[in-house]
PyMOL Python script that loads the backbone (N, CA, C, O; Angstrom):
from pymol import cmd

cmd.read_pdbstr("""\
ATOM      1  N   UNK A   1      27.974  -7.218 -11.430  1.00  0.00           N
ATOM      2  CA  UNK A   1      27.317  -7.994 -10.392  1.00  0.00           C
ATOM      3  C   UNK A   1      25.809  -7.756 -10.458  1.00  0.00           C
ATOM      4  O   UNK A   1      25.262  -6.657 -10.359  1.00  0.00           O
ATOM      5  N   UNK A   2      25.152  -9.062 -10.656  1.00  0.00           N
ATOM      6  CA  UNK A   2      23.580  -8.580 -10.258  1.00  0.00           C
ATOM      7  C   UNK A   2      23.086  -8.362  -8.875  1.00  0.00           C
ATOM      8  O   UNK A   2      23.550  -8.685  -7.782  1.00  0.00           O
ATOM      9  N   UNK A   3      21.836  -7.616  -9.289  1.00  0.00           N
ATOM     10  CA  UNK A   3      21.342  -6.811  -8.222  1.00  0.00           C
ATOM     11  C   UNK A   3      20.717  -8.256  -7.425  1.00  0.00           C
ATOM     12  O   UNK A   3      20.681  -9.423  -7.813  1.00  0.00           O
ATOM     13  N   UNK A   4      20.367  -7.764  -6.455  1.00  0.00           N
ATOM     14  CA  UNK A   4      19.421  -8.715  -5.467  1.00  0.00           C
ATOM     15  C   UNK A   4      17.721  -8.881  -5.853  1.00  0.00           C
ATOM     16  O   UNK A   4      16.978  -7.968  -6.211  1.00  0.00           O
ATOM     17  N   UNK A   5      17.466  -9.911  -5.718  1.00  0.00           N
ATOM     18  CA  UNK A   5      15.889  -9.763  -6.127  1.00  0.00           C
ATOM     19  C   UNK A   5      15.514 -10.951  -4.892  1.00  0.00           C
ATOM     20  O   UNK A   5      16.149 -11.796  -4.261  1.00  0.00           O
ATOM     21  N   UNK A   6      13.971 -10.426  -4.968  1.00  0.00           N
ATOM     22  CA  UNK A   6      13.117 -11.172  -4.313  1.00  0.00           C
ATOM     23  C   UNK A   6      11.327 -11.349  -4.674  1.00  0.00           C
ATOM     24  O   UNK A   6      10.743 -10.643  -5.496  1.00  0.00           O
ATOM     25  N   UNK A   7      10.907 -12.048  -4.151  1.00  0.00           N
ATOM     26  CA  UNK A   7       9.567 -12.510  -5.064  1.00  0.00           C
ATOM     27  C   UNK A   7       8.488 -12.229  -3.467  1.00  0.00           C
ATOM     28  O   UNK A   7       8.484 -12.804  -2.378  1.00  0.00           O
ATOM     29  N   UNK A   8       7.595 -10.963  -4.083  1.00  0.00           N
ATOM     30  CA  UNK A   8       6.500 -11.397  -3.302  1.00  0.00           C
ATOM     31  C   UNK A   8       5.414 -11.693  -4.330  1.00  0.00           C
ATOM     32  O   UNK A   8       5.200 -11.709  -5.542  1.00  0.00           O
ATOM     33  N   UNK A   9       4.765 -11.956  -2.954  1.00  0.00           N
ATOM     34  CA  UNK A   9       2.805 -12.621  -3.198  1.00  0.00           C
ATOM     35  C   UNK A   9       1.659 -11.853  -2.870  1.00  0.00           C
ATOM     36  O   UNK A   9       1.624 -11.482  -1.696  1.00  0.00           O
ATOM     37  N   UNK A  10       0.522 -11.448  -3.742  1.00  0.00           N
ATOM     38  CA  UNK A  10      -0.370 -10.779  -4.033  1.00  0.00           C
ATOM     39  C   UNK A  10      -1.351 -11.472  -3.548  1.00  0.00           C
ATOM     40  O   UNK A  10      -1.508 -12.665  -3.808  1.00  0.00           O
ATOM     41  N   UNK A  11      -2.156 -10.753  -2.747  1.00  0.00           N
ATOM     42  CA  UNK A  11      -3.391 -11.484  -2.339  1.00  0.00           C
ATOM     43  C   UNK A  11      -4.598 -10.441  -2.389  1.00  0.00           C
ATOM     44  O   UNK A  11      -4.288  -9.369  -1.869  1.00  0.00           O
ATOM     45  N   UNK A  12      -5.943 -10.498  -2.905  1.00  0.00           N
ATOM     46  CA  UNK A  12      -6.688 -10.237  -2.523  1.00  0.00           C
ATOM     47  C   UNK A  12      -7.893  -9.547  -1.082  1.00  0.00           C
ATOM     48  O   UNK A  12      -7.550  -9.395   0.091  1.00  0.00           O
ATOM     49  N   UNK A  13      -8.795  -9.352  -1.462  1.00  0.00           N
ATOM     50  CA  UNK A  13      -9.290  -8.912   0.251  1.00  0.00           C
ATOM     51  C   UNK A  13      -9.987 -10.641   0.880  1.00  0.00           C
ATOM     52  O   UNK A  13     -10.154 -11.020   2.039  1.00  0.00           O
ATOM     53  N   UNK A  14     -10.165 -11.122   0.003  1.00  0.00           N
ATOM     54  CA  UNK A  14     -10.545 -12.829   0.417  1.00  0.00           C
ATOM     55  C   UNK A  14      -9.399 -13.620   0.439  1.00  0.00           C
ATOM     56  O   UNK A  14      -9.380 -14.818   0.156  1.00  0.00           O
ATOM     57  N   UNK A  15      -8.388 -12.905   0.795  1.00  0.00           N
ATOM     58  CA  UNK A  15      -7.083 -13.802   0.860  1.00  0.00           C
ATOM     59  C   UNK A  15      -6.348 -15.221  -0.368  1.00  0.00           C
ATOM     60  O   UNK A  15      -5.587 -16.162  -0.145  1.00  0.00           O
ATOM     61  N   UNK A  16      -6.947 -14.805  -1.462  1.00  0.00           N
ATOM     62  CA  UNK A  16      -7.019 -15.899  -2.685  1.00  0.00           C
ATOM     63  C   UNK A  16      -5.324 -14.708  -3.067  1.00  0.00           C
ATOM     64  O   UNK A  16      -5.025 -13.520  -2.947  1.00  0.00           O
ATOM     65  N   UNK A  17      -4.671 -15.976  -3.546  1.00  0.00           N
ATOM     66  CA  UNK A  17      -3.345 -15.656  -4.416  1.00  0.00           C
ATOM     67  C   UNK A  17      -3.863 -14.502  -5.682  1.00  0.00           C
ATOM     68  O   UNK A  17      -4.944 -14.667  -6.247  1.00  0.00           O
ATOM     69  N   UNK A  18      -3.233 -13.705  -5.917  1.00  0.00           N
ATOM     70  CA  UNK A  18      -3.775 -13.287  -7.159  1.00  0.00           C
ATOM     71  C   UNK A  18      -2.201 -13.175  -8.396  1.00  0.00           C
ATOM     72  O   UNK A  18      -2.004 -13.102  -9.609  1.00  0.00           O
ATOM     73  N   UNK A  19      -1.461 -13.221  -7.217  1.00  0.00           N
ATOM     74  CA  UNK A  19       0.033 -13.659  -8.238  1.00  0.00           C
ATOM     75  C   UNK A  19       1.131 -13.217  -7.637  1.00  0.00           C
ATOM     76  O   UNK A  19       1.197 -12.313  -6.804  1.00  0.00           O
ATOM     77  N   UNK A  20       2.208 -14.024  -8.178  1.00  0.00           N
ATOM     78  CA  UNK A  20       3.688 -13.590  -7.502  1.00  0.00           C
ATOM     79  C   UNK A  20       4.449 -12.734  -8.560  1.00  0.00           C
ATOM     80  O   UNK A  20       4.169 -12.676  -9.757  1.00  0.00           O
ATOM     81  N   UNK A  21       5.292 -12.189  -8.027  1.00  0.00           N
ATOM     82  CA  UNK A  21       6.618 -11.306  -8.346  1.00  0.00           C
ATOM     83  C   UNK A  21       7.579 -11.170  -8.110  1.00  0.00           C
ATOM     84  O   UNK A  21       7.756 -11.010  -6.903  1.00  0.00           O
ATOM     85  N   UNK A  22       8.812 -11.130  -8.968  1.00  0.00           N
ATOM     86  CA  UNK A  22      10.435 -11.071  -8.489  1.00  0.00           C
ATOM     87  C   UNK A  22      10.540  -9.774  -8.879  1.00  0.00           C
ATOM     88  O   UNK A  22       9.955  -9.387  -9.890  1.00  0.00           O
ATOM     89  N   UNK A  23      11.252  -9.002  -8.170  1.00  0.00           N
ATOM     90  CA  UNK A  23      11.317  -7.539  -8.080  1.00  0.00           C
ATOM     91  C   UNK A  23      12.850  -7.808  -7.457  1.00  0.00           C
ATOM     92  O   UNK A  23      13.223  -8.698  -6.693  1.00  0.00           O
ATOM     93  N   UNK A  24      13.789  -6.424  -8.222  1.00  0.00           N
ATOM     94  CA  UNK A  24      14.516  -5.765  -7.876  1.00  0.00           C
ATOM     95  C   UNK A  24      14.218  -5.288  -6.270  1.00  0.00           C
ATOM     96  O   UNK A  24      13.224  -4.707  -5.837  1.00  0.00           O
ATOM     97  N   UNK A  25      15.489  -5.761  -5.509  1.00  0.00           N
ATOM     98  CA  UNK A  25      16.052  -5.538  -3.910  1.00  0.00           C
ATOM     99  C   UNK A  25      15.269  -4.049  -3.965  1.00  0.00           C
ATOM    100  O   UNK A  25      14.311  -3.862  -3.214  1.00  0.00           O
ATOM    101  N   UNK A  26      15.846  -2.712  -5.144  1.00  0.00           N
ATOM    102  CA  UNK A  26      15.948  -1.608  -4.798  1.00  0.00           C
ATOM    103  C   UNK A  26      14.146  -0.740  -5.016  1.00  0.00           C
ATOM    104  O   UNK A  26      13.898   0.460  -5.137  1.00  0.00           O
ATOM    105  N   UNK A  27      13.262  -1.842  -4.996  1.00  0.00           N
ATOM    106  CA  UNK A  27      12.246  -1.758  -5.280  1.00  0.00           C
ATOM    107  C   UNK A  27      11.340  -0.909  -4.146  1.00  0.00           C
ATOM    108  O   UNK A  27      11.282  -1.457  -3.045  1.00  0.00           O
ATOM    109  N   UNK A  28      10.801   0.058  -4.257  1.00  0.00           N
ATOM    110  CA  UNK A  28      10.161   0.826  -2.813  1.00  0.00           C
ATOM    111  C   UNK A  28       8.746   0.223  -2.958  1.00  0.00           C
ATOM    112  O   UNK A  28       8.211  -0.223  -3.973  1.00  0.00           O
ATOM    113  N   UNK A  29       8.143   0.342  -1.363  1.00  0.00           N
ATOM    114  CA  UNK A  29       6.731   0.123  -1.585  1.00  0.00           C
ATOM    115  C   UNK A  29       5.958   0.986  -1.946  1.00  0.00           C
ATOM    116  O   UNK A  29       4.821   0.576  -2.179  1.00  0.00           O
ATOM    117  N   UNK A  30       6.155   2.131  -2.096  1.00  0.00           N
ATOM    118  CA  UNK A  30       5.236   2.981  -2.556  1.00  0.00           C
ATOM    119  C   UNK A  30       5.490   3.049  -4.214  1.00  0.00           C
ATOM    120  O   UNK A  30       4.989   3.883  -4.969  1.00  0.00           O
ATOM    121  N   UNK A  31       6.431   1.915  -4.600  1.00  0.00           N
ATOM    122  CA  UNK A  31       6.243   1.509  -6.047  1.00  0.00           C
ATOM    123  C   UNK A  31       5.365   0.679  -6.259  1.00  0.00           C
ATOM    124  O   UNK A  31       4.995   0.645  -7.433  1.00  0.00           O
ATOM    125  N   UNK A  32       4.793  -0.137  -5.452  1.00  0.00           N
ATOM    126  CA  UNK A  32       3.707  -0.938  -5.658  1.00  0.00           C
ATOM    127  C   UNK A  32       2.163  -0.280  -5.556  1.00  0.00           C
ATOM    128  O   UNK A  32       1.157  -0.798  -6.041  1.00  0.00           O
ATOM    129  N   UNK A  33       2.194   0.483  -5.106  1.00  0.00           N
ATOM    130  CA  UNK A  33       0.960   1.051  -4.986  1.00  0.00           C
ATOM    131  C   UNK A  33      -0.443   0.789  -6.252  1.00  0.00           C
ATOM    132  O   UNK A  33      -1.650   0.577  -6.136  1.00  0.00           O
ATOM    133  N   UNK A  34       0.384   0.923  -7.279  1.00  0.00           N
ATOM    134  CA  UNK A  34      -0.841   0.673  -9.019  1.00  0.00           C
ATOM    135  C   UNK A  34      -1.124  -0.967  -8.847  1.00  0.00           C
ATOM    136  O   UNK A  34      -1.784  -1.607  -9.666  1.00  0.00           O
ATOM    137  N   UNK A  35      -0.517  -1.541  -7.646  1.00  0.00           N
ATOM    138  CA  UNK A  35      -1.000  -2.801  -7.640  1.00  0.00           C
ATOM    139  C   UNK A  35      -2.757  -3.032  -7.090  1.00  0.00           C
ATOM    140  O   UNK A  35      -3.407  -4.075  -7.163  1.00  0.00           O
ATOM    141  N   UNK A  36      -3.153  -1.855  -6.612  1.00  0.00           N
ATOM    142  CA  UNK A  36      -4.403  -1.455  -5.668  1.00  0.00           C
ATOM    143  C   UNK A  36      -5.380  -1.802  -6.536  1.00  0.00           C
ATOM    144  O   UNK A  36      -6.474  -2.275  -6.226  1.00  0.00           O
ATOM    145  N   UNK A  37      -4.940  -1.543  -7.737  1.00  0.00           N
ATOM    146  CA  UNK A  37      -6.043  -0.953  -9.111  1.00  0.00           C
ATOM    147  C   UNK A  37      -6.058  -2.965  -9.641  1.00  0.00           C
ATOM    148  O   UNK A  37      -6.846  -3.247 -10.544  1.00  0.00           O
ATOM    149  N   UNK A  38      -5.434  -3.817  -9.203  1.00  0.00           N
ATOM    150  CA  UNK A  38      -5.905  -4.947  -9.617  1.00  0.00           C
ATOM    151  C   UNK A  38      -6.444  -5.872  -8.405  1.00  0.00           C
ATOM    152  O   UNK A  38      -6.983  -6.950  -8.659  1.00  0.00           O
ATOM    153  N   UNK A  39      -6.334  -5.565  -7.519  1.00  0.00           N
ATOM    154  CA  UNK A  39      -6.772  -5.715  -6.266  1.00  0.00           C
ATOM    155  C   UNK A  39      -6.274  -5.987  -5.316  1.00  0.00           C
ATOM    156  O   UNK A  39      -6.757  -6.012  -4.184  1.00  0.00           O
ATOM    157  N   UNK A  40      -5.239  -6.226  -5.659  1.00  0.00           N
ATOM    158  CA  UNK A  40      -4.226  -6.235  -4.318  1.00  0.00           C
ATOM    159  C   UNK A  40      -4.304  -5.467  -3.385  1.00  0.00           C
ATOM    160  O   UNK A  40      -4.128  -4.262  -3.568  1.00  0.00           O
ATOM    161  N   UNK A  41      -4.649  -6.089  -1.894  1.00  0.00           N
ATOM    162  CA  UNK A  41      -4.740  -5.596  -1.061  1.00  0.00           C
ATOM    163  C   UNK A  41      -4.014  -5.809  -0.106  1.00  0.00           C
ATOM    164  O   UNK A  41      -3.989  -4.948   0.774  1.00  0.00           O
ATOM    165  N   UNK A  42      -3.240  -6.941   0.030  1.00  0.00           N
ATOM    166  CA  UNK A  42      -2.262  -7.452   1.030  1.00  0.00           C
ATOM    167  C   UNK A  42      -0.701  -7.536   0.193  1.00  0.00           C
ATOM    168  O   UNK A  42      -0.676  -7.197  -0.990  1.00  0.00           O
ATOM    169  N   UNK A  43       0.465  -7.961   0.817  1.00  0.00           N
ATOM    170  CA  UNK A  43       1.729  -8.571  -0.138  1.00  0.00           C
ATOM    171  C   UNK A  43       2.538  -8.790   1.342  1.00  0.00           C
ATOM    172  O   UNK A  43       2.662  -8.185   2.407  1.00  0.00           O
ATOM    173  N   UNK A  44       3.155 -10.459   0.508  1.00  0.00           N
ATOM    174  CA  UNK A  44       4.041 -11.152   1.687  1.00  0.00           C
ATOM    175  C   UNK A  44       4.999 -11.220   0.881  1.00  0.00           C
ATOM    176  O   UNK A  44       4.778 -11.355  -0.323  1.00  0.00           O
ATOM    177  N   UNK A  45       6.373 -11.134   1.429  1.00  0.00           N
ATOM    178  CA  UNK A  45       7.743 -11.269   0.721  1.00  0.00           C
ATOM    179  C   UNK A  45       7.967 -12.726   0.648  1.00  0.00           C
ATOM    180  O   UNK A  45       8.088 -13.236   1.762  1.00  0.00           O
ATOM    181  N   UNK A  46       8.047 -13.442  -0.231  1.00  0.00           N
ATOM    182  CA  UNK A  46       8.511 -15.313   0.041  1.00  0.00           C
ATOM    183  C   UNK A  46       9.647 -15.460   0.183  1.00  0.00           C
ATOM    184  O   UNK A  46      10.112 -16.291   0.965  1.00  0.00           O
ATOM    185  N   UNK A  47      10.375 -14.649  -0.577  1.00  0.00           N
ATOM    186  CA  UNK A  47      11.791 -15.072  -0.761  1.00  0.00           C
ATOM    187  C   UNK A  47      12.542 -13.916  -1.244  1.00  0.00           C
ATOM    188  O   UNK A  47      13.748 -14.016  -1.474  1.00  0.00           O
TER     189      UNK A  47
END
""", "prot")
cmd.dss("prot")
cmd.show_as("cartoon", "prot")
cmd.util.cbc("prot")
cmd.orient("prot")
């Protein structure tokens, strides 16, 4: 059975898209963190 996934959205500090992602359900946020280093400063779950 596959796992669950879902796609968030990367935004900037000027609120501009900077890109989406489908990530594994079992994904923690403090796995995202090296996202800082491209500028991500915000993330909304879409789906």
């Amino acid at each position: 059975m596959q796992q669950p996934k879902f796609t968030i959205c990367l935004f900037n500090l000027a609120g501009e898209v900077l890109g989406r992602l489908t990530l594994s359900a079992s994904v923690r946020l403090a796995d995202l963190e090296p996202l800082k280093a491209l500028g991500a400063v915000r993330v909304e779950v879409v789906a």
